[in-house]
N, C-alpha and C positions, 0 to 999 in steps of 0.2 A: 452143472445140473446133471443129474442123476449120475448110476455107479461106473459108468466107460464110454467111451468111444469108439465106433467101429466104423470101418471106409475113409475114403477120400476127406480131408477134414473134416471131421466129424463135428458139424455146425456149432459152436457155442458150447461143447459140454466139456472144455479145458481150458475156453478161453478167460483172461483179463480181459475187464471190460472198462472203457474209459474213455471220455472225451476229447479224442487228439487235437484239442485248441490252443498247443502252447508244446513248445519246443522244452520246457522244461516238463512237462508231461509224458514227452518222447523217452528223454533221459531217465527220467524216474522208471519208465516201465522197462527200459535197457538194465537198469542195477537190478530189478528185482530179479530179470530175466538170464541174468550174465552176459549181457550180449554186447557186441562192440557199442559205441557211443552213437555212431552216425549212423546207425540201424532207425528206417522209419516203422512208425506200428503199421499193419494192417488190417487196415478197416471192413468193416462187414458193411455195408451199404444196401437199405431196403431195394426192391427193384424200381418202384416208385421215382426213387432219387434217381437213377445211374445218369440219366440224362441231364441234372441239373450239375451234378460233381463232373463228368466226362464231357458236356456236351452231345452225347448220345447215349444208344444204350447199348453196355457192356457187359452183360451176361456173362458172370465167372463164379460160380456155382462151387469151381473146387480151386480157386483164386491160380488159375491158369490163365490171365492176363494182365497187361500191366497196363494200363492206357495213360495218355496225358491227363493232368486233373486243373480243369477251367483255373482261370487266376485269383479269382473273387475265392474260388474254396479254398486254394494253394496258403492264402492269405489267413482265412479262417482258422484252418486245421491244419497246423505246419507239422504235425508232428505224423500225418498220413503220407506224406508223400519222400519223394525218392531224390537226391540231388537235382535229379534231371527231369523233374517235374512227373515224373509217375506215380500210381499207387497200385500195388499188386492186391487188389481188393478182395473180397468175398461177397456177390451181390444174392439177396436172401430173398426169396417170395415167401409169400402169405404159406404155400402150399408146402415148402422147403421146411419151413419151421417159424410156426403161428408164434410160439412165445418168444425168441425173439425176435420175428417180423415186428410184432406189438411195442416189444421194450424199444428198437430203433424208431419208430413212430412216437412214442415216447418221450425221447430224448430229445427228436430234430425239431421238438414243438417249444423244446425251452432251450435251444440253443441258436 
């Protein structure tokens, strides 16, 4: 969305956007990306959620943390997480960035 990006990951305006519910979804978004194979995606995660994916809440704004991700999600969305059961996230408020605050609200309503 719109013409650049400027700062610290510049929320949503160069990313792919995709469902990490399948380890074949991880791969696919590695080829387009040229990235090694066992590269996990990382997830933008409303703030809403961080407590149900983390177990608490992990506020990582410019994905400067990597927390452990509960086992029911791990299970979910294999293609978010890290060997070692982390996900170096991107956690998003309403305030940070309403459109896609919305689009994650969105999504986690039919997933």
């Amino acid at each position: 969305r719109g013409r650049q990006e400027f700062g610290p990951r510049a929320l949503g305006h160069r990313s792919l956007l995709a469902v990490p519910d399948s380890v074949e979804m991880r791969d696919r978004l590695n080829r387009v990306k040229a990235r090694k194979w066992y590269r996990p995606v990382a997830p933008m995660i409303a703030e809403e959620a961080l407590e149900r994916v983390f177990g608490k809440q992990v506020r990582s704004p410019y994905m400067s943390m990597a927390p452990k991700v509960q086992d029911a999600v791990r299970a979910k969305f294999p293609a978010m997480v890290h060997f070692d059961g982390t996900a170096r996230h991107q956690s998003v408020s309403k305030n940070d960035e309403p459109w896609i605050h919305s689009l994650l609200h969105a999504v986690a309503s039919w997933t």
